[in-house]
N, C-alpha and C positions, 0 to 999 in steps of 0.2 A: 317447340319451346326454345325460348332463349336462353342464352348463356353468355358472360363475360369475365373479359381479360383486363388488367387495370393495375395499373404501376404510379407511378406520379409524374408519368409524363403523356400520356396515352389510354385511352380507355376502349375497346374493340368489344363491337357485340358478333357474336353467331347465332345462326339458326339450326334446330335439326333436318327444318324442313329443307332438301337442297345442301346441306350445310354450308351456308351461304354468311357471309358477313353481310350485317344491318347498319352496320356504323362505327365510323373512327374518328374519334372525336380528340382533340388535342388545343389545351389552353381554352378550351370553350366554343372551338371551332367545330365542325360539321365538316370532315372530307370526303366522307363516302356518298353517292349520289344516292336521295333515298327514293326514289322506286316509284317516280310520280309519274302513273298510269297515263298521263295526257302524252309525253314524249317516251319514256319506255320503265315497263314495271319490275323493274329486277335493278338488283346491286349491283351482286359482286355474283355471278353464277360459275359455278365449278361445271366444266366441258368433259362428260364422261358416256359413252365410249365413242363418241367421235366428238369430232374439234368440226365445226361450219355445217355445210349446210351438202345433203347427197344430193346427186342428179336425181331427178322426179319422185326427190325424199323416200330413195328405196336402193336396197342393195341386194345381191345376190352372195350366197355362201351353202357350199354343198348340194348344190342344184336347187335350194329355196329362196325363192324372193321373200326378203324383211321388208317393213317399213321402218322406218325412221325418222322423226323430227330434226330441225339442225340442232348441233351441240347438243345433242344424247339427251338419256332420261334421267339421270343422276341430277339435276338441278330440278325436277320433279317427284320426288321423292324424298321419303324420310329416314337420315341416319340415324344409327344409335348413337348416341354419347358411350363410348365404352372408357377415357379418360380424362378426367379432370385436373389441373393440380393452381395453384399459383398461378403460372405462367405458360399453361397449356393446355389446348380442349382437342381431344382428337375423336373422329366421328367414324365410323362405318356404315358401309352399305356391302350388300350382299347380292346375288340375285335373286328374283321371287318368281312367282307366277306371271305377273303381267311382263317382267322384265325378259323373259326367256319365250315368250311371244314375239319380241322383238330384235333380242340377241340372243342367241341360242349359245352361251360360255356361262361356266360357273365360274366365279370371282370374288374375293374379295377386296373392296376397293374403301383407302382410307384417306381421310382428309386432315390435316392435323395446322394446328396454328398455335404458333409461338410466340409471347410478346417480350423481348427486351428492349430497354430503354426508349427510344421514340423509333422500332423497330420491327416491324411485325414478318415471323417467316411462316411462308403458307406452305404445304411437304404435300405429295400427293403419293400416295404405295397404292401400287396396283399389284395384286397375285392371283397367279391362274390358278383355279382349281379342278379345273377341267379335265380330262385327259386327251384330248385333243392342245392343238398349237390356238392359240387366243389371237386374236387383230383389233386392234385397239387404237384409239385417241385420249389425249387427255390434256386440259391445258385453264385457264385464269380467263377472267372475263371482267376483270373491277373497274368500275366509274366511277371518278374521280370529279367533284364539284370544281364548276366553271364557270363564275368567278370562286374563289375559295372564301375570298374575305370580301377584296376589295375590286376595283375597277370592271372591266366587260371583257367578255369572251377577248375580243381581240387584242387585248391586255399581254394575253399569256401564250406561252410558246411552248413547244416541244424540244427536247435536247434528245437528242443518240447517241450515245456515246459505244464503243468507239467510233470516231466519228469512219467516212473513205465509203469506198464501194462495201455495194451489196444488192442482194437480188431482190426488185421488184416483183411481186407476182401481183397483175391487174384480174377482178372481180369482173364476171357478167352480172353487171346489178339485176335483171329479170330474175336469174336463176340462180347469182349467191354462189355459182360454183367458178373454179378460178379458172384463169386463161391461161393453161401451161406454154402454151405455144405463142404467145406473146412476152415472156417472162423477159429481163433488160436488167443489165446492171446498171446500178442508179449511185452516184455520191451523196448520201443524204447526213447532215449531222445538224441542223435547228428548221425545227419547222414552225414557224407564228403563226397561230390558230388563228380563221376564217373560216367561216359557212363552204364557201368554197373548194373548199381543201377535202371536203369527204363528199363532193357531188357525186363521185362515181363509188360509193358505198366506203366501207375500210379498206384505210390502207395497210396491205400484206406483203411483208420483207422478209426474208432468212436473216436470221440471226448469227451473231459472231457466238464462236466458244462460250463467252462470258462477255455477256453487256447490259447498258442498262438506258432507261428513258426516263428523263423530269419529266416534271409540269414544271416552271417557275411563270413567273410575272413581273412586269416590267414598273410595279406599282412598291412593292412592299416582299420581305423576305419569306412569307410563306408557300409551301413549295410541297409536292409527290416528286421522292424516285422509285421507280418500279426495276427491281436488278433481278440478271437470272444467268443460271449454267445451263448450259448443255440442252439448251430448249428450242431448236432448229426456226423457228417460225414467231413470229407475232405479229399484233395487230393494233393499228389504231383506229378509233372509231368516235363518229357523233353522227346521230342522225342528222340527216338533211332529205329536206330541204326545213324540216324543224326548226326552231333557234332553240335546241335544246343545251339547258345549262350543264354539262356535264360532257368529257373526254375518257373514253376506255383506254386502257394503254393492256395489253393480254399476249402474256407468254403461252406459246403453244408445243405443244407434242403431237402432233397432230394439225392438220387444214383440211381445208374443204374440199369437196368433190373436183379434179379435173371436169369441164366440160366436156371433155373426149373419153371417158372414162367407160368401160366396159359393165360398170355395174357390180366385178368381182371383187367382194371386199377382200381377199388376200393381196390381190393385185393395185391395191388404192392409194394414190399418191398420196405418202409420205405416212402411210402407216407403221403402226409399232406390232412385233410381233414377240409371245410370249411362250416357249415351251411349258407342258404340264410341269405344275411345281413354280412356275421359273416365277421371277419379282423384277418386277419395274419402280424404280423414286426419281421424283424431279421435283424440284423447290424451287419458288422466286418470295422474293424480301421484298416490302413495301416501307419506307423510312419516309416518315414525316419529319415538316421541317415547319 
């Protein structure tokens, strides 16, 4: 079921399903990518309990091999709406039977979205319920319409702010899991969209303390910044060799598989851990222009 946020600047749909955004619509515009099955059929997907994609989509914990899909089951499932108000929908998810198949932690994990002025903030609370220590990912995955209004993909560019060094970590496109061992400090601060640019799958950087990434375009004032704290990792993404209309920009807590990685999820780059009891929150804001 859907649900909506709406001010008089901004209008934002959610779903239970996933609890996923359908669309940000502003002035009559269309920001969000809507989910056209030919290039890829998802929005805005919430990444829970891991962030990419494991080595041979399986992990080891307490002597048991799991399976796993990349970027968890939480964007396949259905939350509750447990609050509504004016200016905020917040959803849960729990673990079930089929989910402790695959993860063996009891959790409760919340997704919450907040709309002020032309400014949408996405919260993510994770809590163990476990009595065991939790191993966990979590992170944003939204597409972003490319063109928005006007001109063509190569119209519009990417900004980093801040801009200077930061850490490259290059993707084995076959297998999706990253190449620690090639990883290179890179100055990166505008990047102008081309097909090209995502040949070798997304591109994946550590993140400063607090920073953030536009869309703009060299046409006209319409524009995405996607800003976030304390969110070690993101990603930009467009299919290729596609010409698909649409740019992901996704804050992460969480990455993907090292390639050399032993399989032991305690042991998994750049995982989050959680004692019994204990709470995790990370938020990124999405400001339409």
């Amino acid at each position: 079921m859907q649900y909506t946020l709406k001010n008089n600047q901004v209008t934002v749909q959610v779903d239970t399903f996933g609890a996923e955004m359908h669309s940000i619509e502003h002035e009559g515009m269309e920001y969000l990518w809507q989910a056209d099955p030919k290039f890829w059929g998802r929005h805005a997907p919430v990444l829970f309990p891991i962030v990419g994609k494991l080595k041979n989509g399986s992990y080891r914990y307490a002597d048991k091999t799991y399976q796993m899909s990349g970027h968890g089951f939480a964007r396949d499932n259905e939350f509750e709406l447990i609050r509504a108000t004016q200016d905020e929908l917040v959803f849960e998810l729990h673990e079930n039977e089929d989910s402790l198949n695959h993860y063996p932690f009891h959790f409760n994990f919340r997704v919450s979205y907040k709309l002020s002025a032309n400014k949408i903030r996405v919260r993510y609370d994770v809590k163990n319920e476990d009595e065991k220590f939790m191993s966990f990912g979590v992170g944003a995955h939204p597409a972003f319409n490319v063109p928005l209004k006007n001109g063509k993909f190569e119209d519009y560019q990417l900004t980093i702010k801040p801009d200077g060094a930061r850490t490259f970590i290059p993707l084995d496109v076959p297998t999706g899991t990253i190449k620690v061992d090639e990883r290179k400090e890179v100055t990166v601060s505008t990047l102008p969209l081309t097909r090209a640019l995502f040949e070798q799958d997304a591109l994946v950087y550590s993140s400063s303390d607090e920073m953030s990434v536009s869309l703009t375009n060299s046409i006209d004032d319409h524009g995405v910044t996607v800003s976030w704290k304390d969110m070690p990792y993101f990603g930009l993404w467009s299919p290729y060799p596609s010409e698909a209309p649409f740019v992901c920009i996704e804050p992460w807590c969480g990455i993907a598989d090292d390639q050399n990685t032993d399989g032991d999820l305690i042991t998994k780059f750049g995982i989050n851990e959680l004692a019994p009891d204990g709470k995790f929150s990370c938020e990124y804001t999405i400001e339409i222009k």
